[in-house]
C-alpha positions as CSV (number, residue, x, y, z in Angstrom):
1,X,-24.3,-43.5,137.5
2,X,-26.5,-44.1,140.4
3,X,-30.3,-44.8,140.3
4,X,-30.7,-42.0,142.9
5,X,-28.8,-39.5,140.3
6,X,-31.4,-40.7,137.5
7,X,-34.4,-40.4,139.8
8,X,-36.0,-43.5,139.3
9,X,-38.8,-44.4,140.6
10,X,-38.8,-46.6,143.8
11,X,-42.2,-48.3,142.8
12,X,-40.1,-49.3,139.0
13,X,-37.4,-50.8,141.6
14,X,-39.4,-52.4,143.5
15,X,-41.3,-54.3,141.0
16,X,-38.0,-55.2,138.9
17,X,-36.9,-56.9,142.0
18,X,-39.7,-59.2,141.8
19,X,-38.8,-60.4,137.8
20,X,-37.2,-64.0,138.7
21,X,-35.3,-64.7,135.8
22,X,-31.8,-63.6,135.2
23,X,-32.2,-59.4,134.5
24,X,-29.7,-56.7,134.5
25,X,-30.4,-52.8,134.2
26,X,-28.0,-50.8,132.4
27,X,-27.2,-47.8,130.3
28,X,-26.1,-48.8,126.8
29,X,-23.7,-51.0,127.8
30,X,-23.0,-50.1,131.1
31,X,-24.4,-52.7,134.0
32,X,-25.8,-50.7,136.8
33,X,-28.2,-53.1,138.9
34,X,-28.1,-57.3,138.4
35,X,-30.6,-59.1,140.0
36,X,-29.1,-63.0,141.7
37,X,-30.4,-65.2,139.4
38,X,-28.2,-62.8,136.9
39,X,-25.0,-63.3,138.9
40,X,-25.5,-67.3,139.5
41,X,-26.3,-67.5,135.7
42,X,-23.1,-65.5,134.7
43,X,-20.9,-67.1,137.9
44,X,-20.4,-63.2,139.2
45,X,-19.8,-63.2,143.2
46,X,-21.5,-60.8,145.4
47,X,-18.6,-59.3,146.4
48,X,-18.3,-58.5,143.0
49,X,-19.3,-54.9,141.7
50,X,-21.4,-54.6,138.5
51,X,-21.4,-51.2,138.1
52,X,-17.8,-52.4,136.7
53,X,-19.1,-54.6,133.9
54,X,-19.9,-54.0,130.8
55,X,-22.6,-56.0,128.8
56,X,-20.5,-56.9,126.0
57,X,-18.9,-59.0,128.8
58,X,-21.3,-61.4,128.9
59,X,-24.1,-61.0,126.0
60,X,-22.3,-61.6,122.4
61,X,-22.7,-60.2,119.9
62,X,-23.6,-56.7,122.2
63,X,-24.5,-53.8,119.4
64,X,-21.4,-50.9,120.1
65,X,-23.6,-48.1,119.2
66,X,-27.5,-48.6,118.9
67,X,-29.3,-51.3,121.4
68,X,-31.2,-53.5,119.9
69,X,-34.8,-53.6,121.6
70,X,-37.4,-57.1,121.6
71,X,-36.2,-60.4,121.9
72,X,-32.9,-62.2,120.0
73,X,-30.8,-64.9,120.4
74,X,-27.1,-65.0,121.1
75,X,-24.3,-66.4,122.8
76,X,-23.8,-66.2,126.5
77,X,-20.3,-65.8,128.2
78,X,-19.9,-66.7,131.4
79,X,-17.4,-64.8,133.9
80,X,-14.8,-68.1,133.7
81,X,-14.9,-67.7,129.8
82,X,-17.6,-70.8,129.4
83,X,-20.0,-70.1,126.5
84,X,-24.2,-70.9,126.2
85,X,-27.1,-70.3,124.0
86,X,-29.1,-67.3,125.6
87,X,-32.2,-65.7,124.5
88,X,-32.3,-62.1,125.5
89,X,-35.2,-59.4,125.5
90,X,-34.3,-55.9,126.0
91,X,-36.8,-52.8,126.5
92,X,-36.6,-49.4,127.7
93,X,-36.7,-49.4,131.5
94,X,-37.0,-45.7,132.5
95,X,-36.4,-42.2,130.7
96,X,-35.4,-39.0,132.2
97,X,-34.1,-36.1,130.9
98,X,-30.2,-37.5,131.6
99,X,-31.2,-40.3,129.0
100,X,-32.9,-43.9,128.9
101,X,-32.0,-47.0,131.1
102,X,-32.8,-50.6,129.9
103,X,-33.5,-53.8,130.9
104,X,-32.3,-56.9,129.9
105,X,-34.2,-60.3,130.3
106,X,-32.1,-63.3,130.3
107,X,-32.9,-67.0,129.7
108,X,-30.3,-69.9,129.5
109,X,-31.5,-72.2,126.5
110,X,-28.7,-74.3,125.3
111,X,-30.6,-77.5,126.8
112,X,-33.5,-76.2,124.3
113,X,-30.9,-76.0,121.7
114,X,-29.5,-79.1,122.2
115,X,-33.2,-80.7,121.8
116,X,-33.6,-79.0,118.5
117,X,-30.6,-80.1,117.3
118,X,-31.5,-83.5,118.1
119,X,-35.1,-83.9,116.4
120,X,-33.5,-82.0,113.3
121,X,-31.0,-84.7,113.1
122,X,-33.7,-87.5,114.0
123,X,-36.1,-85.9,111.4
124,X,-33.0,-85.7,108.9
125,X,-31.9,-89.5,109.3
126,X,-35.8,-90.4,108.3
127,X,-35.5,-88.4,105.5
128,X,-32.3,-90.1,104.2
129,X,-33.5,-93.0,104.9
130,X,-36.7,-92.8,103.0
131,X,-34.2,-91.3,100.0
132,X,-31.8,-94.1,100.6
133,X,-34.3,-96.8,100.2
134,X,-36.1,-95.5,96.9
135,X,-32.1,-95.1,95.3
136,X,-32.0,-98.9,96.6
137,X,-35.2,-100.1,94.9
138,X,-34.4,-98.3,91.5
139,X,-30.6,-99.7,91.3
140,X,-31.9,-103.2,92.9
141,X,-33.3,-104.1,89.5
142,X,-30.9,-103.4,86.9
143,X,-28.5,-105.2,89.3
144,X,-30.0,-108.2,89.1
145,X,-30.2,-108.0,85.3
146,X,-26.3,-107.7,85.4
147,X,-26.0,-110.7,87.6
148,X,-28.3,-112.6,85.9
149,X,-26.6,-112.0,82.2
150,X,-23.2,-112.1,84.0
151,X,-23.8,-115.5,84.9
152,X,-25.2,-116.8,81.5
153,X,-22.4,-115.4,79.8
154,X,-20.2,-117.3,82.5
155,X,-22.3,-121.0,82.0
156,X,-20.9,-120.3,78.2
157,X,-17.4,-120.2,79.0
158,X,-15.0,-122.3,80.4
159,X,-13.3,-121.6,83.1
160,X,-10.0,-121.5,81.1
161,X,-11.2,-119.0,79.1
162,X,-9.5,-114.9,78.5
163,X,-12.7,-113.0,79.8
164,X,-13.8,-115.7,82.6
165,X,-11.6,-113.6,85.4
166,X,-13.2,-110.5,84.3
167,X,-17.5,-112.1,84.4
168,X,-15.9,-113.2,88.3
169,X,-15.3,-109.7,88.9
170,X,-18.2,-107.8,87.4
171,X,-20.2,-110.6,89.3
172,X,-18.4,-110.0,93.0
173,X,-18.6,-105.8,92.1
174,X,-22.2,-106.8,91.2
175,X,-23.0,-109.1,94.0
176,X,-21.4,-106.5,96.5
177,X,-23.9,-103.1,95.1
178,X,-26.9,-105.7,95.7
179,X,-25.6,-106.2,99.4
180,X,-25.2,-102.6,100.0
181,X,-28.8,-101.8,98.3
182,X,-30.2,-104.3,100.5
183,X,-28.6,-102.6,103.6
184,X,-30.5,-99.4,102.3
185,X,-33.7,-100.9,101.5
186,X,-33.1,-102.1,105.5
187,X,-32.1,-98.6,106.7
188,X,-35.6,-96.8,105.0
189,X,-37.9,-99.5,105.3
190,X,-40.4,-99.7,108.1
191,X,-40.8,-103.2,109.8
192,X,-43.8,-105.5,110.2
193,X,-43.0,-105.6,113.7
194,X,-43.5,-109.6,113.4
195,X,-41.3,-109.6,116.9
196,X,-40.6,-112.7,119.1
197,X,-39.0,-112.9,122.2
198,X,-34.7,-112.4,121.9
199,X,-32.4,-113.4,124.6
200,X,-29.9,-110.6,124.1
201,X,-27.2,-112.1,125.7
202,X,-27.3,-115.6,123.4
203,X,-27.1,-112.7,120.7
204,X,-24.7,-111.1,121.9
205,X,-22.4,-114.8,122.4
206,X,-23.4,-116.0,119.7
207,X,-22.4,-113.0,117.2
208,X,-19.1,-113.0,118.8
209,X,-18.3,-116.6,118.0
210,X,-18.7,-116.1,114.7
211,X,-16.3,-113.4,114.3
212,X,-13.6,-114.0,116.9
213,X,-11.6,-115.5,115.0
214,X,-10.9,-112.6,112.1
215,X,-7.6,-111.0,112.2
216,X,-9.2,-107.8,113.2
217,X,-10.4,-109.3,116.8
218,X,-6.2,-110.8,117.1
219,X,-4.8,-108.3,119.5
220,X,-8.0,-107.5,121.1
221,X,-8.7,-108.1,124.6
222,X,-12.6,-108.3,124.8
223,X,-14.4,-108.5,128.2
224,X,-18.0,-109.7,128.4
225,X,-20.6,-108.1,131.4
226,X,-23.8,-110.0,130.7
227,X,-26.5,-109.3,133.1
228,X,-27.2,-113.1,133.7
229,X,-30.9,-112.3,134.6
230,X,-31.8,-109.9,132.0
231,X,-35.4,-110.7,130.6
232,X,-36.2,-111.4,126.8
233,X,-37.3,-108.6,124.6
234,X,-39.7,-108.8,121.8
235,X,-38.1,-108.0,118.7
236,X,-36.6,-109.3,115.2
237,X,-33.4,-111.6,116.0
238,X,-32.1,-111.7,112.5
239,X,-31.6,-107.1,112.6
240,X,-30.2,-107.6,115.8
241,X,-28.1,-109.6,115.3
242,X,-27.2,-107.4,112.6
243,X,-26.7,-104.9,115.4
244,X,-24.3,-106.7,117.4
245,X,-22.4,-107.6,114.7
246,X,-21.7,-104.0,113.4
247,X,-21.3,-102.8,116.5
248,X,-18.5,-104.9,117.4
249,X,-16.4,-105.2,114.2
250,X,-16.7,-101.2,114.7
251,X,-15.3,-101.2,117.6
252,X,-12.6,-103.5,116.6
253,X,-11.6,-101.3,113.7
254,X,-11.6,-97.9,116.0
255,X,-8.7,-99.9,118.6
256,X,-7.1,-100.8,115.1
257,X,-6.6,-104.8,116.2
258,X,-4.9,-103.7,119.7
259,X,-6.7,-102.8,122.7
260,X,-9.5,-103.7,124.3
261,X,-13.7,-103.8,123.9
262,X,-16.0,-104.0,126.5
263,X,-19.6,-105.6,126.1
264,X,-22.0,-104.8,128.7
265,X,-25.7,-105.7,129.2
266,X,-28.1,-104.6,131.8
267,X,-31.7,-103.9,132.7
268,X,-32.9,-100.2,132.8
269,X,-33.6,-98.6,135.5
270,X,-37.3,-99.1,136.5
271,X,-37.0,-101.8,134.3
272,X,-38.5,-100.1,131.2
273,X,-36.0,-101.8,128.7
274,X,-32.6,-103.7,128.4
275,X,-28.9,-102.0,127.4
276,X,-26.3,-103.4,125.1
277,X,-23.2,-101.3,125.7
278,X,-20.2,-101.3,123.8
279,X,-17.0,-99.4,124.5
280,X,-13.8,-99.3,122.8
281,X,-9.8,-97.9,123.8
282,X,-9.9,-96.2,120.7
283,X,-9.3,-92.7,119.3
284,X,-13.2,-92.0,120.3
285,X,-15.2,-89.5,118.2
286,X,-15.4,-85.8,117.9
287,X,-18.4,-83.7,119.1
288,X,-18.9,-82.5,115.4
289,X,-18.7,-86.1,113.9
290,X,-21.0,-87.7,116.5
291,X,-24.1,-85.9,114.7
292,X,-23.0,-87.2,111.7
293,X,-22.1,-90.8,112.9
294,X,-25.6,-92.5,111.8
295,X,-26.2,-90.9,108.2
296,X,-25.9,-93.3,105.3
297,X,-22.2,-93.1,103.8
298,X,-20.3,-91.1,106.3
299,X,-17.2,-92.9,107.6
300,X,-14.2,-92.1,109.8
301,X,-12.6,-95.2,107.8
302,X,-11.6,-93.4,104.5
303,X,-8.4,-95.5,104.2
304,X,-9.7,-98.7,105.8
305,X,-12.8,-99.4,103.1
306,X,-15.3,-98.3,105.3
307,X,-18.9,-98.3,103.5
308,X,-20.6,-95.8,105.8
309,X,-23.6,-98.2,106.2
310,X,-22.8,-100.5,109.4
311,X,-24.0,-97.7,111.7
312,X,-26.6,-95.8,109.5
313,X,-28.8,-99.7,109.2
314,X,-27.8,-100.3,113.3
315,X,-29.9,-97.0,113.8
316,X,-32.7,-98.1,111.8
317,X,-32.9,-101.6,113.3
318,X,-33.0,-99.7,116.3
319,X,-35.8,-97.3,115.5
320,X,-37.7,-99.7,114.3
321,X,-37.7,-101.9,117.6
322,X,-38.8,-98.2,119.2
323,X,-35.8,-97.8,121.0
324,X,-32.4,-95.5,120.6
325,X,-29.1,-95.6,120.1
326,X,-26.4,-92.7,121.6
327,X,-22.7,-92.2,121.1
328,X,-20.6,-91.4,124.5
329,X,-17.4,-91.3,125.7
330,X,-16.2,-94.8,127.4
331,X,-14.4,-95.2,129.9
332,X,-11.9,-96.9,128.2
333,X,-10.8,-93.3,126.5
334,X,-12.8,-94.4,123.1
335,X,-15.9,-94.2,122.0
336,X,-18.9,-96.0,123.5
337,X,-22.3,-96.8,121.6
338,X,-25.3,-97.5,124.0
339,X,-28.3,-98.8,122.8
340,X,-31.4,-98.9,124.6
341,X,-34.5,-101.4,123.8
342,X,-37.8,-101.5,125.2
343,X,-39.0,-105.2,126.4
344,X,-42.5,-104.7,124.8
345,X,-43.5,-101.5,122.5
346,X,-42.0,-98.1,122.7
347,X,-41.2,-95.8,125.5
348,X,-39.6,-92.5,126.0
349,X,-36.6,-91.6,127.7
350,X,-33.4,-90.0,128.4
């Protein structure tokens, strides 16, 4: 049905050609009039005739019998079947005795959905941690008790003796809790930020010597890209070394002891901070798993021993040193873990 048939004022036209953003007019849930922005934002052609379309087609859920009027969110649907977070406002656009045409405002807002997503996660990952390190300080005590009576009780016996194998035990079970409650205490614990200056690529060499030589790292080719001018950063050696470390026995674990690991360092651009980039030829990691990746206790490693830890204290080492860390695909078909440090203080970026 044609404006002309509905009467519409030309003034009403003329000033809903002026609205910029993505609108459509149509009865119930029959398009009649699309502005461009509507067409680029849905991927229609010109050639293309709306009159043809239905709402439903491209705002879902679309109510079958009574429009809903103001402003909700839903999911956009894109003429080639791609899907986005839309916020829509639809109001009354004209009356007449024939019935009522609307209007629909559109506005494409899965980039603002994305950053929501993101500082909930950020703000949830300071809340476990904060959680993780008060369990840690009330179970660091009583831990020590136990190692500290386990090893009387072991000075009484020798080592010949029935119930000597079983004080080794509860000590090792014992002396691994106290490593994981430290790695908690680590993870929710703010630093002093007593930095010095780190050469990340002696880190990075050094770490790796120290762990080439475990059976995990046997069939794995690994290929080193250090930027041999890369500046020092200010920051705490010890957790980032720590850093390095987890990050490459992870990757060694995701290629399963064959395949390959790439290390790669560089200066940001505009030199606001240094990379450390790891990639991996393994099975990568799922959209849905990569916002779960850095909590305390979640592991992909069910049937390998995984703790959950390695990555959950990586990200609060690299917090606290004001910088990020992001999970990618690699190029290498796996998963690739970028971290990015500031030389001096904090910054902000993408």
């Amino acid at each position: 049905m044609s404006f002309d048939e509905r009467l519409v004022p030309e003034p009403l036209l003329e000033n809903w050609k002026d609205v910029r953003e993505p609108s459509v007019i149509h009865e119930a849930d029959q398009c009649l009039l699309a502005n461009d922005a509507f067409l680029e934002l849905f991927g229609i052609s010109r050639h293309q005739e709306i009159t043809e379309m239905f709402m439903a087609q491209f705002v879902s859920p679309w109510p079958s019998y009574h429009l809903r009027l103001g402003v909700r969110q839903a999911l956009g649907r894109r003429l080639d079947g791609t899907e986005f977070d839309i916020e829509v406002v639809s109001l009354p656009f004209y009356s007449s005795d024939s019935g009522i045409i609307y209007q629909s405002i559109l506005r494409d807002i899965s980039k603002i959905k994305l950053w929501e997503d993101k500082m909930l996660q950020s703000e949830r990952l300071t809340a476990m941690g904060k959680l993780a390190g008060e369990i840690a300080h009330e179970i660091n005590n009583p831990l020590g008790g136990i190692l500290l009576y386990a090893n009387l009780v072991k000075e009484d016996l020798s080592s010949t003796h029935d119930a000597w194998v079983n004080i080794e035990k509860i000590i090792k079970l014992a002396t691994k809790c106290r490593i994981i409650a430290k790695g908690l205490l680590s993870f929710g614990r703010s630093s002093s930020r007593t930095y010095a200056p780190v050469d990340l690529n002696h880190v990075v060499t050094e770490m790796f010597s120290l762990i080439e030589d475990h059976k995990l790292f046997s069939g794995v080719n690994v290929d080193f890209a250090l930027n041999a001018g890369l500046p020092h950063l200010m920051g705490d050696r010890g957790q980032l070394e720590q850093v390095v470390i987890n990050l490459l026995i992870n990757a060694a674990e995701a290629v399963n002891g064959k395949g390959t690991i790439n290390v790669i360092t560089r200066l940001r651009p505009g030199g606001l901070g240094v990379e450390l980039v790891v990639d991996d030829s393994g099975p990568g990691i799922s959209e849905d798993k990569r916002l779960k990746i850095f909590e305390p206790f979640f592991t992909t490693k069910q049937h390998r021993g995984g703790t959950g830890l390695g990555l959950s204290i990586t990200h609060g080492i690299v917090q606290r040193h004001g910088g990020k860390i992001v999970v990618e695909d690699s190029p290498l078909g796996g998963a690739r873990f970028r971290i990015c440090l500031p030389l001096e203080g904090s910054y902000s970026s993408n």
